[in-house]
Backbone bond lengths (Angstrom), bond angles and torsions (degrees), N, CA, C in turn:
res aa  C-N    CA-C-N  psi(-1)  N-CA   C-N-CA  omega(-1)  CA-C   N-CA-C  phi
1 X - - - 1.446 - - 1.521 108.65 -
2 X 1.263 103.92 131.27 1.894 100.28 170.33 1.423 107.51 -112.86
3 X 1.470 102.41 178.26 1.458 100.69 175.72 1.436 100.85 -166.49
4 X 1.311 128.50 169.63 1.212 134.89 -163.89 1.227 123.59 155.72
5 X 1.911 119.58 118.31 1.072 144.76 -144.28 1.885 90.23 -95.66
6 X 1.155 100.09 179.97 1.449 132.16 164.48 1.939 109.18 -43.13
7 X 1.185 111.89 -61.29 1.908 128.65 -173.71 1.593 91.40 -108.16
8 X 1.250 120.59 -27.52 2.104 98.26 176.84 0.902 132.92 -78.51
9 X 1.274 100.43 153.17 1.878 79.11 171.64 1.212 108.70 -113.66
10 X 1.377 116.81 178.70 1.854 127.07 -141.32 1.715 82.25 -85.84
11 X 1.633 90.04 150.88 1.286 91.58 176.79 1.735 90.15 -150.12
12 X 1.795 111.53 142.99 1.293 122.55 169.66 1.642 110.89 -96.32
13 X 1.316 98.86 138.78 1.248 119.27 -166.52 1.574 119.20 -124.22
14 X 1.533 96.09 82.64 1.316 106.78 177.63 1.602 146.74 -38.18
15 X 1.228 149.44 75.78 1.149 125.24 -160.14 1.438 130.28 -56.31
16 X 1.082 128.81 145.33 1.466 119.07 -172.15 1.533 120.81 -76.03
17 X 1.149 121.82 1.16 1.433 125.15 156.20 1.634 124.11 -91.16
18 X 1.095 109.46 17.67 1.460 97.55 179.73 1.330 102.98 -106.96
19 X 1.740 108.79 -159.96 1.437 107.38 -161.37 1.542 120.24 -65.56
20 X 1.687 122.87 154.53 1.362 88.99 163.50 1.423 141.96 -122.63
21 X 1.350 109.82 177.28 1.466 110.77 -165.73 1.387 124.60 -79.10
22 X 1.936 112.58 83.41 1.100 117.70 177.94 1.270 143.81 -90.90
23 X 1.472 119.76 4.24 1.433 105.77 168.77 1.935 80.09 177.84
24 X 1.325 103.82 -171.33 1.703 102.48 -170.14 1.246 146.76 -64.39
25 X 1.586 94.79 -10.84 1.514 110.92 167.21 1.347 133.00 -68.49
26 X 1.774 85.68 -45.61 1.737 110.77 153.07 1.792 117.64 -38.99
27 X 1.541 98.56 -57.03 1.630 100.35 -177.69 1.213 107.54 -62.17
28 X 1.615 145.08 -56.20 1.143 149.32 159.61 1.323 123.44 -18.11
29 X 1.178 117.05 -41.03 1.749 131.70 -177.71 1.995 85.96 -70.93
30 X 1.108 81.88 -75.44 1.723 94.31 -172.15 1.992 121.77 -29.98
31 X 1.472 86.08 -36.62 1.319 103.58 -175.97 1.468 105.58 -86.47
32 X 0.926 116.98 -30.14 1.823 115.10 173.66 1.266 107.70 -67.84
33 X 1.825 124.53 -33.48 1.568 124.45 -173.93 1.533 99.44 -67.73
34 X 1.990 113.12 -48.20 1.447 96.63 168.56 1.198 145.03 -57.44
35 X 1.203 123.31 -16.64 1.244 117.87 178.33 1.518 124.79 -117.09
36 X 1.664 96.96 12.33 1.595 108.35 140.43 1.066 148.04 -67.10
37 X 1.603 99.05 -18.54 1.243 124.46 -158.71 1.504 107.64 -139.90
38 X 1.526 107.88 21.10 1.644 119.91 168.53 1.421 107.89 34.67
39 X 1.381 104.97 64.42 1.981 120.61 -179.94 1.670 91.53 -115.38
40 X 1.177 104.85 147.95 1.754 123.48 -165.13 1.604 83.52 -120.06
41 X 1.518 133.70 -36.50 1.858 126.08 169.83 1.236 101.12 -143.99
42 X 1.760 83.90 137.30 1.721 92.68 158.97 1.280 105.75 -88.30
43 X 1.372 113.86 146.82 1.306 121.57 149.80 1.462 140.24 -92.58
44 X 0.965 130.95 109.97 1.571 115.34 -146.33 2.163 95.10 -128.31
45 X 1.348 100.05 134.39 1.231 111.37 -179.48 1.817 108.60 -82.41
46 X 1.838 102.53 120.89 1.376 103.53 172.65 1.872 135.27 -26.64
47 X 1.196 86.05 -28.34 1.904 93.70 168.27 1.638 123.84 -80.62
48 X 1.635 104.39 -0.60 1.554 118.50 -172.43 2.095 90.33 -88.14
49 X 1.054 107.44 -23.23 1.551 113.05 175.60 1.458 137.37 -89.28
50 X 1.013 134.81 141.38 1.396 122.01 -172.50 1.319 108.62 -117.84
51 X 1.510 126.31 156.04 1.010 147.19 -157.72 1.867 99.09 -44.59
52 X 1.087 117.39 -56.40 1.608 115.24 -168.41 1.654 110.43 -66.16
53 X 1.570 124.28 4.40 0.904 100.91 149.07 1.034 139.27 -122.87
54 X 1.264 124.71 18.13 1.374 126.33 106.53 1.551 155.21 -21.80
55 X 1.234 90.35 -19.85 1.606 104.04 172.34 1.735 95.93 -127.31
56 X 1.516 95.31 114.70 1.478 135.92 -165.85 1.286 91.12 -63.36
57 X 1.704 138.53 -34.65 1.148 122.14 -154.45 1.791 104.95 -94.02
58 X 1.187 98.85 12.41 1.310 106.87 -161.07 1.872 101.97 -97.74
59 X 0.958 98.19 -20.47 1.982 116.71 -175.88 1.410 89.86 62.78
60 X 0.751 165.17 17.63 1.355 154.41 152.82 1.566 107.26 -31.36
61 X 1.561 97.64 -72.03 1.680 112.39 -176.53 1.557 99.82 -40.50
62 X 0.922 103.07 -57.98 1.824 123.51 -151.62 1.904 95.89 -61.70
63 X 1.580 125.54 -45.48 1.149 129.45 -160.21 1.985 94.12 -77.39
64 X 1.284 112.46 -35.48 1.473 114.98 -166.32 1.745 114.73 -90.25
65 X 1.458 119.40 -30.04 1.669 139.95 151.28 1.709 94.75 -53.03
66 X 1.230 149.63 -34.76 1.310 150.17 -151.40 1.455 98.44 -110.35
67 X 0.796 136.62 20.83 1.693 141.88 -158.04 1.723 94.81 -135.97
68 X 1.718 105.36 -63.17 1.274 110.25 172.24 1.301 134.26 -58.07
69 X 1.517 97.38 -21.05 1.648 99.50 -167.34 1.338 98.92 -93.57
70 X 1.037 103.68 -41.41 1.937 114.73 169.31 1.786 115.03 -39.09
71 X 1.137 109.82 -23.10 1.443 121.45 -143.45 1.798 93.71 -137.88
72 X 1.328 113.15 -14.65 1.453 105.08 168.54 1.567 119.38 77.14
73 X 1.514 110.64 0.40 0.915 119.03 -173.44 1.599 109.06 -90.77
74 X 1.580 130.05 136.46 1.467 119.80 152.31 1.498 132.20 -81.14
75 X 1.264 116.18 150.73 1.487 129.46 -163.52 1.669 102.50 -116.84
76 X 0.961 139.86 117.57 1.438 156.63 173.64 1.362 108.25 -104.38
77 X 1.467 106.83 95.29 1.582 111.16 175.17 1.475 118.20 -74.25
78 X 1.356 136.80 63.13 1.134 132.29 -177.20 1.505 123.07 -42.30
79 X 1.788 129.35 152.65 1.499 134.65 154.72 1.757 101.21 103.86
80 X 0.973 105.13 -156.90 1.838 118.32 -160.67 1.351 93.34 -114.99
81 X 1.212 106.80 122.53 1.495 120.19 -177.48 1.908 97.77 -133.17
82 X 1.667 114.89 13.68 1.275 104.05 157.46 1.672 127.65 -50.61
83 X 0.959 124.46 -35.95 2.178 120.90 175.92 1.338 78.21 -60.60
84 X 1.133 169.69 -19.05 1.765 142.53 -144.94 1.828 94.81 -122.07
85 X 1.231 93.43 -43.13 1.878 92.83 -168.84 1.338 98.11 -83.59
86 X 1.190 129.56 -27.15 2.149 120.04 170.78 0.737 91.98 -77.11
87 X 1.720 159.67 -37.85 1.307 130.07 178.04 1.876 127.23 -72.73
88 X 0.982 109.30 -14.12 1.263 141.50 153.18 1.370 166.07 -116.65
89 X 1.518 122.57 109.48 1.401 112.41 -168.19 1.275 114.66 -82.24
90 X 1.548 122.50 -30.22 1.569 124.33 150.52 1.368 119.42 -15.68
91 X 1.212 103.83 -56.84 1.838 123.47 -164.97 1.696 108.11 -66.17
92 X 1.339 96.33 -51.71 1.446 116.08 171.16 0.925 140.99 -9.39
93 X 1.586 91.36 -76.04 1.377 135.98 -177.18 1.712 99.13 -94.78
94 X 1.122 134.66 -19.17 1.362 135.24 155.70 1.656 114.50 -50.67
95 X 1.138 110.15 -70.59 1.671 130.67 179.59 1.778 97.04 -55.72
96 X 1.139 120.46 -74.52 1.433 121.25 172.52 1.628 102.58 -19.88
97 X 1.254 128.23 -81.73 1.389 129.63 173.29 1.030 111.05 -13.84
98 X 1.435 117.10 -81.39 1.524 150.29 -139.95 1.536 85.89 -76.49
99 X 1.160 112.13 -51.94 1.605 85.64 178.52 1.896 144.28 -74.37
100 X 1.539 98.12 -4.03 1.320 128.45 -170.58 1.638 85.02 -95.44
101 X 1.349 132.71 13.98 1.608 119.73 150.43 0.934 112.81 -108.19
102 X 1.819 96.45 -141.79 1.184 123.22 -179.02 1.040 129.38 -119.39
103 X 1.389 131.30 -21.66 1.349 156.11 -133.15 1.920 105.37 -116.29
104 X 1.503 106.56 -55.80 1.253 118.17 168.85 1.268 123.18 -136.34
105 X 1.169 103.82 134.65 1.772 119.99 173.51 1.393 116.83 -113.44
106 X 1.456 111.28 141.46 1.534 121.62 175.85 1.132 104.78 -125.19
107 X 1.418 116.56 88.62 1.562 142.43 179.11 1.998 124.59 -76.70
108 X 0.875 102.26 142.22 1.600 99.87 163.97 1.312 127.93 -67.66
109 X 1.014 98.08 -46.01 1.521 121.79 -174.81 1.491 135.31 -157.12
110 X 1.411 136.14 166.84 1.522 132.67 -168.85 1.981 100.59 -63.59
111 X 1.326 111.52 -27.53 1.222 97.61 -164.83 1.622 113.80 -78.74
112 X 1.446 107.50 -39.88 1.236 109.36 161.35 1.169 135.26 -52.96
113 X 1.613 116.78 -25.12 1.551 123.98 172.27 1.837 102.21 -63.46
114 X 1.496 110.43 -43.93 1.157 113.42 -160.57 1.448 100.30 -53.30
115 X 1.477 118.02 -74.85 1.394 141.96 -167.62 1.676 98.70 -38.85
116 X 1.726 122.62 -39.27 1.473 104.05 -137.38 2.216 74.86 -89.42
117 X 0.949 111.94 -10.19 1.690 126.08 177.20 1.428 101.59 -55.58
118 X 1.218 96.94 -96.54 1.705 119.98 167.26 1.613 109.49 -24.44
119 X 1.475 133.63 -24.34 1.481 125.16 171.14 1.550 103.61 -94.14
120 X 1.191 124.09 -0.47 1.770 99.36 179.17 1.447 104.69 -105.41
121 X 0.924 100.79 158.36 1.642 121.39 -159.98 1.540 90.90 -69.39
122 X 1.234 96.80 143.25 1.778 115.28 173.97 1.551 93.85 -58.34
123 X 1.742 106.52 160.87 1.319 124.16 -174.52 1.528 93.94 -108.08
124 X 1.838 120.73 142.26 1.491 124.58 178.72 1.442 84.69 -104.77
C-alpha cells in the first residue's frame, strides 16, 4: 500500500507477513514494486528480515542498504530490533548512523516513521 500527502512523499508500506527480505535480489524485487508505484521509501516491518541481517558481519545489511542508495530509494526498518543491538555494538553504532541520515531509518514503529517524515523539509 502507498500513500502520499500534498509535501510527502509516497511511501510503500510493507506488511509484516509477507516474503522476506533476504539478500539483494530480494531488495531488487522490492525496488521494482517502488518505483511502480512512485514510492520515495519502503517501509518494511522488522519481521520482513532475518536474523543475518542483523549481523553486520554477514554483509547482508550492507549488500541490500546498497541497492537503495544506488536507486535513491529510502528503507524504513520498522519494530524492535533490541535482541540484535544488545548483542551488538557493531549494530549499534550501525543504526545510530543510519539514523542520523537520510537514506535509512531504524524505527520503532509506523508512527515514528511518520513524524521523523513530516519534519524534513519539503524537496524543490
Amino acid at each position: 500500500m502507498t500513500e502520499h500527502g500534498e509535501h510527502t512523499p509516497a511511501v510503500l508500506r510493507l506488511p509484516a507477513g509477507g516474503p522476506p527480505v533476504r539478500d539483494e535480489r530480494d531488495a531488487v524485487l522490492l525496488l521494482g514494486e517502488a518505483f511502480a508505484r512512485d514510492t520515495a521509501w519502503v517501509l518494511a516491518p522488522v519481521e520482513r528480515f532475518e536474523d543475518d541481517f542483523f549481523r553486520l558481519r554477514t554483509r547482508v545489511a550492507g549488500e541490500i542498504v546498497q541497492k537503495f542508495v544506488t536507486y535513491r530509494v529510502g528503507l524504513a526498518v520498522v519494530g524492535d530490533i533490541s535482541r540484535h543491538t544488545a548483542a551488538s555494538e557493531a549494530l549499534q553504532a550501525f543504526v545510530r548512523e543510519s539514523n542520523r541520515g537520510n537514506q535509512l531509518w531504524f524505527l520503532a514503529d509506523e508512527a515514528e516513521f511518520d513524524a521523523r517524515l513530516a519534519a524534513r523539509p519539503a524537496r524543490s
